[in-house]
N, C-alpha and C positions, 0 to 999 in steps of 0.2 A: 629912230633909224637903226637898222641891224648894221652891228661891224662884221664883219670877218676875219676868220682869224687870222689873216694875215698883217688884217691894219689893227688886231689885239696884241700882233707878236711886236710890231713897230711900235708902236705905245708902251709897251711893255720895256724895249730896248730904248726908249727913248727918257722914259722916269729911272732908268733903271733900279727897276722890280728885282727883289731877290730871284734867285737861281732857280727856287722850288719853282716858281712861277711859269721859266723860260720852260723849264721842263715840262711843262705840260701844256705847252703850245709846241710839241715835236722837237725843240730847236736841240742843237749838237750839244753832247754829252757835257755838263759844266766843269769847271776846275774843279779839284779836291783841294783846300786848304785843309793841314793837321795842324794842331796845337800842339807842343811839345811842353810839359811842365818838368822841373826839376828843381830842388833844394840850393843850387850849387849858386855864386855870385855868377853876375854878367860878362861878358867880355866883348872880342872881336872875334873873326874867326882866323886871327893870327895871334892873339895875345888874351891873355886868364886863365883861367881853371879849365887842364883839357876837356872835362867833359860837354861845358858847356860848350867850346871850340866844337868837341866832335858832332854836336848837334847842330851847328850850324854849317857844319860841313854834309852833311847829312840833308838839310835842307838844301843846297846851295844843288848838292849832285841830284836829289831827283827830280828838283826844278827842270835843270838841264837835262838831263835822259824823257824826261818826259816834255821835253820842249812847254812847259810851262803849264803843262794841264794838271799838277800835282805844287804844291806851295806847301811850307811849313815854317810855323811862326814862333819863336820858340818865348817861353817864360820863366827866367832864371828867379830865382830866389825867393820859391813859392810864392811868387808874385800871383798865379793865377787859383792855386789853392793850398792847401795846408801838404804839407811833407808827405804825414800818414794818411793821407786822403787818396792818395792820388792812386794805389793799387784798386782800391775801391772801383773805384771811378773810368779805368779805365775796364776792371770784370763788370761795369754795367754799359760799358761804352760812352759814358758822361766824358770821360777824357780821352784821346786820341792816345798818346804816347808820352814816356816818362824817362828819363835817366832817372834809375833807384836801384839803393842797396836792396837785393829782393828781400831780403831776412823780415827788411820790416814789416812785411806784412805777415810774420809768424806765426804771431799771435792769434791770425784766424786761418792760417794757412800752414800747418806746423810743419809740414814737408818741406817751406822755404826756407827753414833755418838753417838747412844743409847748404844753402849760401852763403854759409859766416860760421863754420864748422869748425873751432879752434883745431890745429895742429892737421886736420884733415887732409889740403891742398899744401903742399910745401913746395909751389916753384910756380912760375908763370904757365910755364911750357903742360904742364901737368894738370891745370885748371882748365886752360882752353883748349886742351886735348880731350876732356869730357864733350865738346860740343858732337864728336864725332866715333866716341864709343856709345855703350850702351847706359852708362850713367845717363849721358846728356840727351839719349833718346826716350827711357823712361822719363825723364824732368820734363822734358821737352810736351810730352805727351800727357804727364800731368797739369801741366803750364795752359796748355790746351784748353782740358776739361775743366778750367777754372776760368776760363776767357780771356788767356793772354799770351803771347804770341813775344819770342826774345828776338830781337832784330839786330842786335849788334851783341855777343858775347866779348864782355867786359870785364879782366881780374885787376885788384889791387890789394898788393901788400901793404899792413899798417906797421905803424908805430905805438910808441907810447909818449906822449907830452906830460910831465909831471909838474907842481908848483913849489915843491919845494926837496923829495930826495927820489931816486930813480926807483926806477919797475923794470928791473932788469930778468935776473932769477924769479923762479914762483916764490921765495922768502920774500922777497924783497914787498908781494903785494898783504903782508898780514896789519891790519890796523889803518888800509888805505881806504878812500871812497872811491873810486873808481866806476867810470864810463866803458862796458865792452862792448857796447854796438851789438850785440845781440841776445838772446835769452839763452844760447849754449857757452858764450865764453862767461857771463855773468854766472854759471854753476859752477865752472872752475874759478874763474875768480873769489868768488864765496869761497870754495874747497881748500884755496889759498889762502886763506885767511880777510878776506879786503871784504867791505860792504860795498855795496852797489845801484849804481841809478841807468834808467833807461830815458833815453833822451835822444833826439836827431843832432847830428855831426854841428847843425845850422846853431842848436843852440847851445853849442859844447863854452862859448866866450864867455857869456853869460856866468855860466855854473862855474866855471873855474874861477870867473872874477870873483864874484862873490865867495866862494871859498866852497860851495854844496861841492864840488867835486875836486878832488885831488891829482887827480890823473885820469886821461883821456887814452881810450886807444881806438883810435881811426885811419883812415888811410893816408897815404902820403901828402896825396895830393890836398886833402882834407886840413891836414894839420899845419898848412901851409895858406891856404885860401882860405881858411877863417882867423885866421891871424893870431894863432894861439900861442908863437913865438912871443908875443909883448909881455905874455903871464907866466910859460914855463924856465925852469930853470934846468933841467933835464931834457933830454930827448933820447929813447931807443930806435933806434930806424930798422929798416927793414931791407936794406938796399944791400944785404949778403944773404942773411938768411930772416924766414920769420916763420912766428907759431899762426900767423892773421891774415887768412887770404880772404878775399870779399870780392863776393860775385856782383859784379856791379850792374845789371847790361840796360842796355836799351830796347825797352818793352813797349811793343805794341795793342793795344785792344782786339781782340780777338775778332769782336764783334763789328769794328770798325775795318778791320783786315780782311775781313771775309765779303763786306761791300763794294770794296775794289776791284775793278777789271784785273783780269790773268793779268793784262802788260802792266798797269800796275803793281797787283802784288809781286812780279820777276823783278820790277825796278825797286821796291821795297827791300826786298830780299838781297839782291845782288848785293846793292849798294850799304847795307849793312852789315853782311861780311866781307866786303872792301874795310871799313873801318876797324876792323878788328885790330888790323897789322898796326894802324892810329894809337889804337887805344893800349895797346901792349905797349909800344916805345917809351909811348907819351906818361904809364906809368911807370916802368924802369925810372928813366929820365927823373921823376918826380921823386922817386926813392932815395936817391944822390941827390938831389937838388934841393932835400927838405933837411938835408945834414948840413949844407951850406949858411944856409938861413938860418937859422936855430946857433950855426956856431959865431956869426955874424949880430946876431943877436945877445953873444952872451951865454947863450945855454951850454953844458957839457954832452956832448955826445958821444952815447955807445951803441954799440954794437952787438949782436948775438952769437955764438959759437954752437958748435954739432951740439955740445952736452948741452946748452943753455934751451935751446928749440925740444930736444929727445923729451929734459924732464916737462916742457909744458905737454908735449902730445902725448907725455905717457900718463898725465893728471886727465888730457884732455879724456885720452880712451877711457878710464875708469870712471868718466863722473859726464861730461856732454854725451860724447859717444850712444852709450850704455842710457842713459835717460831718450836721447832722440829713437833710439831704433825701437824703444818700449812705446810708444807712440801710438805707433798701429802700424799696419802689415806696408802701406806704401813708406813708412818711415825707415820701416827697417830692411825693405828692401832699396829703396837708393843707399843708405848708406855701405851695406853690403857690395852695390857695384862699384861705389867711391872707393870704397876701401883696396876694390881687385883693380881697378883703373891706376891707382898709383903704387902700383904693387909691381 
């Protein structure tokens, strides 16, 4: 007996057949469900670690602007794949979107390390003012040609968590092991004196438990949500001034961003610099809020001053700087604009 394809499409609606299916019986455009991967613990979208908040704020509003034809599901604590995967993954479009430090993927991508620039960025106002000079048009446009697409621009200033005496001055890191979160503060760190390991924020508890790392420098929020208050005895915060800004943002696949209807990519877009203003408070906030905790806990906290920040960015200039911009010709032209952008 021949069906038709009308009573193919009710059959099909009625076992319900995956979407590819419907699609090719005519029927209207399917929902986009995205996957959102990230490093960070779980929460609500009122309470944890704001980044994971802001992704589910993130999901909540394009639900809604798109009246439900757009869904995003999100996966804290590399639940759905590894940390340093996830850049990967989203330049082949295997993953949808990510909250990450971009830096991490420097290592095949050297131009990203300008995301974790020691002394570089010195202020909130001045990181996220890249998104809209010509710094954050050339990255932007590199970012691109790599297959990836920044949907929310995201800064956070770090700290430093120590185990047993502070890392305040560059003296203070000679004969340390220390964590810098990326492969430009890890050459001053070196230049300071300290040895060094590269590791993700997620397994910063670990390393310090065991003793393989002596001091952690990660972001606020970071030194807070992995709970590294129960190990350190020190904290340097960030919450006046700091030498550690970290471009944190919320990245999209490129290749998945360019398969979306115009009205969707407008509602991707919009709705990711709406959070922006999210994401700046929500790290402020955590900057103070991680001197609390830490003094609650027990630990000593200090602080930075103009001379204290000058000598790390004048180490930084002679030894990160100066290595990144030897690079190659797009290395040492973003740094170039970074450098006239906070000028």
């Amino acid at each position: 007996m021949r069906i038709t394809r009308r009573q193919a499409l009710a059959q099909t609606l009625a076992l319900g057949i995956a979407t590819p299916a419907l699609l090719r019986f005519g029927a209207a455009r399917a929902a986009t469900a995205l996957k959102i991967s990230h490093q960070f613990p779980g929460g609500t979208a009122t309470e944890g670690d704001f980044r994971d908040r802001l992704c589910r704020r993130f999901a909540t509003l394009i639900q809604e602007r798109s009246k439900g034809a757009m869904t995003a599901e999100i996966y804290p604590g590399s639940s759905l794949m590894k940390t340093n995967a996830q850049v990967s993954a989203m330049r082949k479009g295997a993953l949808d979107m990510s909250l990450i430090p971009i830096s991490y993927a420097g290592g095949d991508l050297p131009e990203l390390n300008i995301g974790l620039m020691p002394g570089l960025v010195t202020g909130y106002d001045e990181g996220l003012g890249w998104k809209n000079k010509p710094i954050g048009q050339e990255f932007t446009k590199f970012l691109a040609a790599k297959g990836l697409v920044i949907v929310t621009w995201i800064w956070q200033a770090g700290g430093v968590a120590s185990r047993s005496r502070p890392l305040v001055a560059v003296g203070d890191a000679k004969g340390m092991k220390v964590r810098g979160g990326s492969r430009e503060m890890d050459l001053v760190l070196q230049a300071a004196g300290a040895s060094v390991l590269s590791l993700p924020s997620n397994e910063l508890y670990a390393a310090m438990q065991t003793g393989a790392c002596d001091a952690a420098l990660t972001s606020s929020t970071s030194l807070t949500s992995f709970r590294l208050e129960e190990l350190a005895k020190h904290l340097t915060t960030g919450r006046a001034k700091s030498y550690w800004f970290m471009l944190e943002p919320l990245v999209m696949s490129k290749a998945v961003f360019d398969r979306l209807s115009n009205e969707e990519r407008d509602i991707i877009v919009s709705v990711g610099a709406q959070l922006e203003a999210f994401g700046r408070n929500a790290a402020v906030e955590d900057d103070v809020r991680v001197a609390k905790v830490y003094q609650a806990a027990g630990a000593t906290v200090h602080d930075l001053d103009d001379k204290t920040v000058q000598a790390w960015r004048d180490l930084s200039r002679e030894t990160a700087w100066k290595d990144y911009a030897g690079k190659n010709e797009n290395c040492a032209r973003l740094i170039k604009l970074a450098m006239e952008a906070g000028s």
